[in-house]
N, C-alpha and C positions, 0 to 999 in steps of 0.2 A: 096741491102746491105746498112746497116745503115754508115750514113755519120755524124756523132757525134763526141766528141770529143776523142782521144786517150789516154786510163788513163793504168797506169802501177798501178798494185795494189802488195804487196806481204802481205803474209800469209793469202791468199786468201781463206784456203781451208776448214776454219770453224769458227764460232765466227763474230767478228767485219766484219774482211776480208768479209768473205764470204754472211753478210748483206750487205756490200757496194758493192758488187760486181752486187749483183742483184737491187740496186738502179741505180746505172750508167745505167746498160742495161737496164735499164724501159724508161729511157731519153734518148735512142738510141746511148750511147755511143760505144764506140768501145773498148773491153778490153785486156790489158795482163795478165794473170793472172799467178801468182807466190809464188810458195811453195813446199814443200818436196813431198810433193804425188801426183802424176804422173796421175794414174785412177781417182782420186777425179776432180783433177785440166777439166780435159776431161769432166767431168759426169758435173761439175758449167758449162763450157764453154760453154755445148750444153742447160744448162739452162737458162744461160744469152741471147743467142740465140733467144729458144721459147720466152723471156720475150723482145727481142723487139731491142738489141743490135749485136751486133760481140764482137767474144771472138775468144782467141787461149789462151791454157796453155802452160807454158812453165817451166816445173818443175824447180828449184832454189835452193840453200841452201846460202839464203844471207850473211852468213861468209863467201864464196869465192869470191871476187872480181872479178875474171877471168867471174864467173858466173853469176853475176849482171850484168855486160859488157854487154855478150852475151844476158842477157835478155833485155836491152833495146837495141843493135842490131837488136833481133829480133821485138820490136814495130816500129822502123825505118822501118824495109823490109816490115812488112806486112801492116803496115797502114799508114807511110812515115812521123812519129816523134812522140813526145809524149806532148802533154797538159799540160797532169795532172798525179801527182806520189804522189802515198800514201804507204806510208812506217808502214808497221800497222803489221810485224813479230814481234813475243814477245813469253820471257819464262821466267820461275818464278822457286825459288826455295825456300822454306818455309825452317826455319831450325835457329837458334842461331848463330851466324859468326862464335863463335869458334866451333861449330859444323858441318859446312856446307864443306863438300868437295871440295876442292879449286879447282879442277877441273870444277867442276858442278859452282863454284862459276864465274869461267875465262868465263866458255862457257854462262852463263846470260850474259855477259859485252859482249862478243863479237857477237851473235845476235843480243842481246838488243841496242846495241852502234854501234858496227862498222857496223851492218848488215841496220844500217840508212845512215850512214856516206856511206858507198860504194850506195844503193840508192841515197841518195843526189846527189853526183858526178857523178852518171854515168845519173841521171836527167838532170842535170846542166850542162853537157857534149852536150847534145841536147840541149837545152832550151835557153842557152848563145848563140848560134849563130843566132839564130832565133830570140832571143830579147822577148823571151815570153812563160810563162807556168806556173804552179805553183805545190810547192811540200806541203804536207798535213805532218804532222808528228802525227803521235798518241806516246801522251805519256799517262800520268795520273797524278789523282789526289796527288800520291804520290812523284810523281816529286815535289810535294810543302811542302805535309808535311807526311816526311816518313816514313813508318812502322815497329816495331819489327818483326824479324823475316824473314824479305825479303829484306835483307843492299844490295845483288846485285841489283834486279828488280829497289828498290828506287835510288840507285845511280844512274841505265841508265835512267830512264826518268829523272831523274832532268838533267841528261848530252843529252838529246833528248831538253827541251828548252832552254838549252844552245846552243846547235848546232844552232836553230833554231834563236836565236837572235843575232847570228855571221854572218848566213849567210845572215842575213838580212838586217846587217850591211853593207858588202861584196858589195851586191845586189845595197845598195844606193850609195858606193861612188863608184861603176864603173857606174853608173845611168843606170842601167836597172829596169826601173819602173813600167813593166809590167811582170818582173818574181818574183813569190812571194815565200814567205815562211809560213805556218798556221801552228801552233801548237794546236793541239787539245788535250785536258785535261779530259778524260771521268772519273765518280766514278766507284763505280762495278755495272760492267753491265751482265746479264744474257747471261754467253756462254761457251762453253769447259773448259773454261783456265783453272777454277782451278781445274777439274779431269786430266789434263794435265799436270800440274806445277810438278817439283818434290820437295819431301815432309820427310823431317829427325825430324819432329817434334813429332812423334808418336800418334797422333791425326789427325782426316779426316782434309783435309782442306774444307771448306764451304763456299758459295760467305757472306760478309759481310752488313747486310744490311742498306742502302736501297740499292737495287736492281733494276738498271735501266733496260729498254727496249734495246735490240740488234738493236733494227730497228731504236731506238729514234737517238744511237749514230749514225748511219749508215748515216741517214739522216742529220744531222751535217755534217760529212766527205762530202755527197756530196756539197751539201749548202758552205761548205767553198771553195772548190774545184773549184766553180762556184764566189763564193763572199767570196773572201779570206780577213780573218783576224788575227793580228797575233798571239792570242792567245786566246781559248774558253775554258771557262771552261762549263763542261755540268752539271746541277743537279741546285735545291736551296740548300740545303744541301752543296754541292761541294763549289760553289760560297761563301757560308755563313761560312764556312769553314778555305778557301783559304783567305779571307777578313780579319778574326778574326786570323788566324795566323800571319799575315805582320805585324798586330797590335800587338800582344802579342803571338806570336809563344810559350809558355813554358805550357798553360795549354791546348791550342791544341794539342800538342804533348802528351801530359799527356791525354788527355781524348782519342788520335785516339790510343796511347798505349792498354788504358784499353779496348776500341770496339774490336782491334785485339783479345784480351784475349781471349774476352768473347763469338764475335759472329763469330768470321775469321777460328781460331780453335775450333773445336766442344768438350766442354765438357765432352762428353760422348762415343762420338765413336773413338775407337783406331785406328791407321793405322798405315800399315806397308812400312818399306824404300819404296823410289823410285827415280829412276831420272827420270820420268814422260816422257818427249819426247826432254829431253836435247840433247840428243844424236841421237835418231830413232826418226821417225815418229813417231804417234798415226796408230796401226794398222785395227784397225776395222773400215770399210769403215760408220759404222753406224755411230760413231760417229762424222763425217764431216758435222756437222747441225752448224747452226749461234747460236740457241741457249742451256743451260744448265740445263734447269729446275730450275733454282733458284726463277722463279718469283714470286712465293710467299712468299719470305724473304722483305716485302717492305714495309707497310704502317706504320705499330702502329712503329716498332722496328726502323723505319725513323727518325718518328716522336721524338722516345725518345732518338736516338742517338744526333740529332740537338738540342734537348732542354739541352741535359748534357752538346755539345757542348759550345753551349751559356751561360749556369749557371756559368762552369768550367771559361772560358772566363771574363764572368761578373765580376767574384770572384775576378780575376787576376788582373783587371782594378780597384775596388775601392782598393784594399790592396796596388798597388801599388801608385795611390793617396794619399793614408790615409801615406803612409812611406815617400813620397816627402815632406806630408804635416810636418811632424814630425822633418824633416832636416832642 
């Protein structure tokens, strides 16, 4: 039996999750894996297995507290505490605010938000006494600069690196200096979520490109997990991005407005309502792959989202010179 580290994962069961989950068990870790679907969660376990780790599922719906409990209960009994906790459950709902079913809109905040915060705690709950371990948080790029059309998704990650630079706060002045916090920042990355997300926009939703690698972010999560920091952004684009916003946030936002428009929702093809897997699972055991087929939305439409990025930006910087220079 592999004698690796003990990592609690949840939304294990497709996408991100389910890339990280087979990177740990490559490095012999030992995992818990956690998420809505019961059979999927069994069929990774026995894969992370063959690939070289220990696994056990332990099916979850991270809005019940009672049930995050019980699932890091269960890493305690079966491998005798927990390492490492990656918090990587997420759901999205595409749609105008005042369109968006407040329903559908409470249940994004309360996965997206509280379904970290109850990970957090019940991390932390082991980790604090032991003096050591670290939790991974996946948020996103929109946690920095966030997009039309998705006011819930963007508020929980921006409230995911907030959590994260509370509790890291927390963490220093009780001086536990080997329990960490990372905030991880991925762009769009090629996986389920967005055939997943639910959708009142009447338009497919589509990944936006560029379109990163599922395995590129995968490998981050473990990487920090092992050498934590407190906050990654992944992608040059993302970085150059995130940079050029702090600096002049109003034509970033203006230009990742207009990418939404153009390339997030599809032009052309109509869709019909959904609440995508706000409520249920995702049914079809097919669909539990790490990846979405998007990789081909990536290089030219990269290339030309960053250079509008940068123009838009550029623009913003001399006009506002040229108006200081004029006062």
């Amino acid at each position: 039996m592999s004698e690796g580290r003990v990592v609690v994962l949840t939304g294990a069961s497709s996408g991100i999750g389910r890339a990280a989950a087979l990177r740990f068990a490559a490095k012999g870790d030992r995992l818990v894996l956690a998420s809505r679907r019961g059979p999927v969660l069994e069929a990774l376990a026995a894969e992370c297995r063959a690939a070289g780790g220990d696994a056990i599922a332990v099916p979850t719906d991270v809005t019940d507290w009672d049930a995050v409990q019980a699932l890091a209960r269960a890493a305690v009994a079966r491998f005798g505490g927990i390492d490492i906790w990656v918090n990587d459950a997420a759901v999205s709902v595409f749609a105008p605010v005042v369109e968006v079913p407040l329903d559908e809109f409470r249940r994004v905040i309360d996965v997206d938000v509280m379904g970290y915060v109850h990970g957090a705690r019940a991390a932390l709950e082991v980790m604090m006494p032991s003096r050591r371990g670290v939790i991974v948080n996946v948020s996103s790029i929109v946690g920095e600069i966030p997009q039309p059309y998705t006011a819930a998704y963007s508020m929980s990650k921006a409230a995911v690196r907030a959590l994260g630079v509370s509790l890291r706060a927390e963490l220093r002045l009780q001086k536990l200096k080997d329990v960490h916090v990372a905030t991880v920042l991925p762009p769009t990355v090629d996986t389920p979520f967005f055939r997943h997300s639910a959708n009142h926009t009447g338009r497919r939703v589509q990944a936006m490109p560029p379109v990163y690698s599922v395995d590129k972010v995968a490998d981050v999560i473990v990487a920090a997990a092992r050498s934590p920091k407190d906050e990654i952004v992944i992608g040059r684009l993302g970085r150059t991005m995130v940079r050029r916003h702090r600096r002049t946030p109003r034509p970033v936002e203006a230009q990742m407005a207009v990418m939404v428009e153009t390339t997030h929702l599809s032009p052309t093809r109509p869709a019909d309502d959904t609440s995508g897997i706000l409520f249920e699972p995702a049914r079809d055991p097919a669909d539990a792959t790490a990846t979405g087929g998007w990789a081909g939305r990536t290089r030219t439409a990269g290339r030309l989202a960053l250079a509008g990025a940068l123009a838009a930006t550029g623009a913003a910087v001399v006009a506002s010179r040229l108006a200081r220079r004029a006062t």
